[in-house]
C-alpha positions in Angstrom: -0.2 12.3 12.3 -0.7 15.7 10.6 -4.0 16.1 8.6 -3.1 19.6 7.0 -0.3 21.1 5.6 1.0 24.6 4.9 0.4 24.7 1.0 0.8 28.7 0.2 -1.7 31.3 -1.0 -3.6 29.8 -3.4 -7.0 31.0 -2.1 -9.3 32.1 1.0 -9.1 28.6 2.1 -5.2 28.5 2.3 -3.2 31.6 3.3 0.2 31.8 3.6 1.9 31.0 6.7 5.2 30.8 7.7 6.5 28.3 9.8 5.6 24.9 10.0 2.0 25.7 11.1 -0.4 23.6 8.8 -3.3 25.7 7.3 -5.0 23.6 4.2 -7.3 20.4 5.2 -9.9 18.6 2.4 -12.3 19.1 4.8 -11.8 23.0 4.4 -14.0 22.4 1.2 -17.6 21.6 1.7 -18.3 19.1 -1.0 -15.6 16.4 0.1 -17.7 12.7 0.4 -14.7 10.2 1.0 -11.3 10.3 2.1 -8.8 7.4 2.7 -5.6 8.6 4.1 -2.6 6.0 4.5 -0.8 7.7 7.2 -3.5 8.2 9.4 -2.5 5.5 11.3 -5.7 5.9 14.5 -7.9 5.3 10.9 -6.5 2.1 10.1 -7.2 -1.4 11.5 -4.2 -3.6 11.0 -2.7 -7.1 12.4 0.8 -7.9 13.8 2.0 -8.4 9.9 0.6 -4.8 9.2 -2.4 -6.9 6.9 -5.3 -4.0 6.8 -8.7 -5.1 8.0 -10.5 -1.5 8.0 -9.4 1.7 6.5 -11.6 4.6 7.9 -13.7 7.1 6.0 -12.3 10.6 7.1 -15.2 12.7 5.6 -18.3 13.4 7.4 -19.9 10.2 5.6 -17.5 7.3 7.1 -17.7 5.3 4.1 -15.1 2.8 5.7 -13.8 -0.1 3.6 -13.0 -3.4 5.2 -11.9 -6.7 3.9 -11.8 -10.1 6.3 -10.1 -12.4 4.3 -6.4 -12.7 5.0 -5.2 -13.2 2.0 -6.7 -10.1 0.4 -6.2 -7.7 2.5 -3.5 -4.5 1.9 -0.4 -4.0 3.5 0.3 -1.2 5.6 3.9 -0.1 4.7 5.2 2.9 7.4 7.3 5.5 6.3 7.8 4.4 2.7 6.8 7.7 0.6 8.6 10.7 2.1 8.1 9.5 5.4 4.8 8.8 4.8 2.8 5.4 4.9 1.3 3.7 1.8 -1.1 0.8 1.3 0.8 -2.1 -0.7 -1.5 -4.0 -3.1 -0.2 -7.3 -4.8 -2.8 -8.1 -7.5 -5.0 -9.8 -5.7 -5.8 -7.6 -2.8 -9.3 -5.4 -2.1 -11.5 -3.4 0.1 -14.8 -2.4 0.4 -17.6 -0.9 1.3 -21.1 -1.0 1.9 -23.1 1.3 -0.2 -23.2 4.9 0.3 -25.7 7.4 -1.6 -23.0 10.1 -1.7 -21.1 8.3 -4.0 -23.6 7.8 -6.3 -22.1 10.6 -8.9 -23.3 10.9 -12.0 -21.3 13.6 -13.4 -19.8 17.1 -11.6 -17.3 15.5 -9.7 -13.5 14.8 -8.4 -11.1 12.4 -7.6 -8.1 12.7 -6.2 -5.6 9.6 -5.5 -1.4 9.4 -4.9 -0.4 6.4 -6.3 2.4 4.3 -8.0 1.8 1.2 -10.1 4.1 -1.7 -11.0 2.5 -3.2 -13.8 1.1 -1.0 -16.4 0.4 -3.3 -19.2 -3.7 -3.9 -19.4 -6.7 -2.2 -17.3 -6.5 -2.3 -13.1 -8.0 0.1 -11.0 -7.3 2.3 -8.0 -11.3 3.0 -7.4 -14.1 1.7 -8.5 -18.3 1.2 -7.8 -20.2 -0.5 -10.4 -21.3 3.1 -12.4 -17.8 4.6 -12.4 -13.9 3.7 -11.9 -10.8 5.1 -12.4 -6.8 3.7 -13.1 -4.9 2.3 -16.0 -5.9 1.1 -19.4 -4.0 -0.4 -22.4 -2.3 0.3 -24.4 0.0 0.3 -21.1 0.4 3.2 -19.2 -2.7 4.7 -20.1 -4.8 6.9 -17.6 -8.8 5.4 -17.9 -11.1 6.4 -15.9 -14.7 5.0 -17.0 -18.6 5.1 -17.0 -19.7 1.7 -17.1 -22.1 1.1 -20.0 -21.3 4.7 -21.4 -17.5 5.4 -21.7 -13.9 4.2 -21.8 -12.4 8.1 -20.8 -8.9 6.8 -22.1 -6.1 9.3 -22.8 -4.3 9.6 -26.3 -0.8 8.4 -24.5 0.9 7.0 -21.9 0.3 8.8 -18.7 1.2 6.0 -15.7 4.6 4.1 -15.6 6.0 1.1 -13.2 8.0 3.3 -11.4 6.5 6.4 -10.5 4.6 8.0 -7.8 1.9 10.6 -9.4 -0.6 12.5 -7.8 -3.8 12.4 -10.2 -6.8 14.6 -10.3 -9.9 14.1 -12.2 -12.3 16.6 -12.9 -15.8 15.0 -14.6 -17.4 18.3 -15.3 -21.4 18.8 -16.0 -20.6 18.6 -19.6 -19.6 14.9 -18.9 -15.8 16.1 -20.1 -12.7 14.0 -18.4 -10.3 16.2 -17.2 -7.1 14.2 -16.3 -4.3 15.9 -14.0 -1.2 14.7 -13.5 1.4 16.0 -10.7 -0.9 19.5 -10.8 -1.0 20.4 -14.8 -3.7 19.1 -17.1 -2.8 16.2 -18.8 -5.4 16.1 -21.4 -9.3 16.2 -21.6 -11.3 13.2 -23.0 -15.0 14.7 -23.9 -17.9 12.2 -22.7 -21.2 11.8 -23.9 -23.5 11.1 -20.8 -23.4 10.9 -17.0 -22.6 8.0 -15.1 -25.4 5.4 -14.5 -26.7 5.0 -10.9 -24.2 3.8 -8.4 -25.9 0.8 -6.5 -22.6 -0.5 -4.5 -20.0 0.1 -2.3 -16.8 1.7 -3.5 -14.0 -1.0 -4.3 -10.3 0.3 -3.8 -8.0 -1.6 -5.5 -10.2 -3.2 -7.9 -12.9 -3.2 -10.5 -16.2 -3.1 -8.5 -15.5 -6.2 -6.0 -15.2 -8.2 -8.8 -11.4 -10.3 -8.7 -10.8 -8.8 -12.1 -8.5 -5.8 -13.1 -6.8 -5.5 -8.8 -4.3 -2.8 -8.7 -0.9 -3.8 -8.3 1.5 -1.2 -6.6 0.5 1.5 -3.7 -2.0 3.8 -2.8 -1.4 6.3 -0.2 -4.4 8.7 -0.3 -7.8 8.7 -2.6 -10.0 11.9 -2.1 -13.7 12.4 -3.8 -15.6 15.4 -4.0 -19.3 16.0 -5.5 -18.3 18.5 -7.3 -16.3 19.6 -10.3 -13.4 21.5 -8.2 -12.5 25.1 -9.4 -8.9 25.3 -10.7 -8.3 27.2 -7.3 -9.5 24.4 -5.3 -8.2 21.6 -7.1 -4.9 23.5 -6.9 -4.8 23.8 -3.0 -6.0 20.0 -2.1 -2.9 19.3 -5.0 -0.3 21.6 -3.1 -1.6 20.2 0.4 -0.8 16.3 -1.7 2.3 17.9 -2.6 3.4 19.3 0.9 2.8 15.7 2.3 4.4 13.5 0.0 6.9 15.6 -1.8 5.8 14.4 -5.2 6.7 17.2 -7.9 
């Protein structure tokens, strides 16, 4: 399956090309640490049921996420989001992995994730290690993304619904400011007071920190990090190359 899509000019790192030649990849920017990717099926371990065992790494790092237990473990669901596959989670499911240094970000950094919740009425998460995490907060539908110990980021209203696709961007600048995108246009900017503390885990998808507390409930298709704050221009192009694949806005 296609890592790279034809996104349009939006700078050096994607020209325009007609066609159906595919010309924008995260990896084209250098500070990408961990990316999960649904559809890449030759990443994914799965069982006869389609119950998810491993989900590869696709960055340089190979921070993989695993989970053994059957009754945990996502659903791989083919085709489901503009022909696209997802990850299912029911509440209850996570994955994880073993500790990474390059995900130990303080501030100056990005996350990127397509996903679509069905219950929006207290705090679950699509992301998490045990200094940062990122997903819904109540009152219900509202984006959160937080440093543990530090900060609640929580926007000033409802960003998420049950229904709904979104591809969301965060940008946690050096000033420590949340900068919440939904579907490509800033959604608002939460200002922050501090970095992050250390990282000292794995990440956690679907959860709060492999705790069973606060399990997304819904699907993930895609969660990209970067060690940096993105530029408008890149956070635009790995946005248009979301957009290309899953049709989203």
């Amino acid at each position: 399956m296609p890592n790279v899509f034809r996104i349009g000019r939006f700078n050096s790192k994607a020209p325009f090309y007609t066609g159906n030649e595919y010309v924008f990849n995260p990896n084209d920017i250098g500070s990408l640490v961990f990316w999960l990717d649904a559809d890449d099926l030759p990443t994914i371990t799965k069982d006869g049921s389609d119950r998810v065992s491993q989900w590869n790494d696709k960055s340089v790092n190979g921070i993989n996420v695993t989970q053994g237990t059957a009754a945990s473990k996502f659903l791989w669901v083919d085709g489901f989001l503009n022909g696209k596959a997802i990850m299912r989670t029911d509440g209850g499911d996570i994955m994880t992995s073993v500790f990474n240094s390059a995900l130990d970000l303080r501030n100056n950094y990005t996350i990127f994730s397509v996903a679509k919740t069905t219950n929006i009425a207290a705090i679950f998460r699509i992301l998490s290690t045990d200094g940062y995490a990122y997903g819904t907060s109540a009152p219900p539908g509202f984006a959160m993304h937080t440093h543990f110990t530090v900060k609640d980021y929580i926007t000033s209203s409802a960003y998420w619904n049950a229904t709904s696709f979104f591809i969301n961007s965060l940008v946690l600048d050096s000033s420590n400011d949340a900068h919440f995108y939904r579907d490509g246009s800033l959604f608002e900017t939460v200002t922050g007071i501090a970095p992050a503390i250390a990282t000292t885990t794995g990440i956690s998808i679907a959860a709060r920190d492999a705790i069973p507390a606060e399990n997304w409930t819904g699907d993930i298709a895609e969660v990209i990090i970067y060690n940096t704050a993105l530029s408008n221009e890149d956070r635009a192009s790995v946005e248009a190359y979301l957009n290309a694949k899953y049709s989203i806005f």
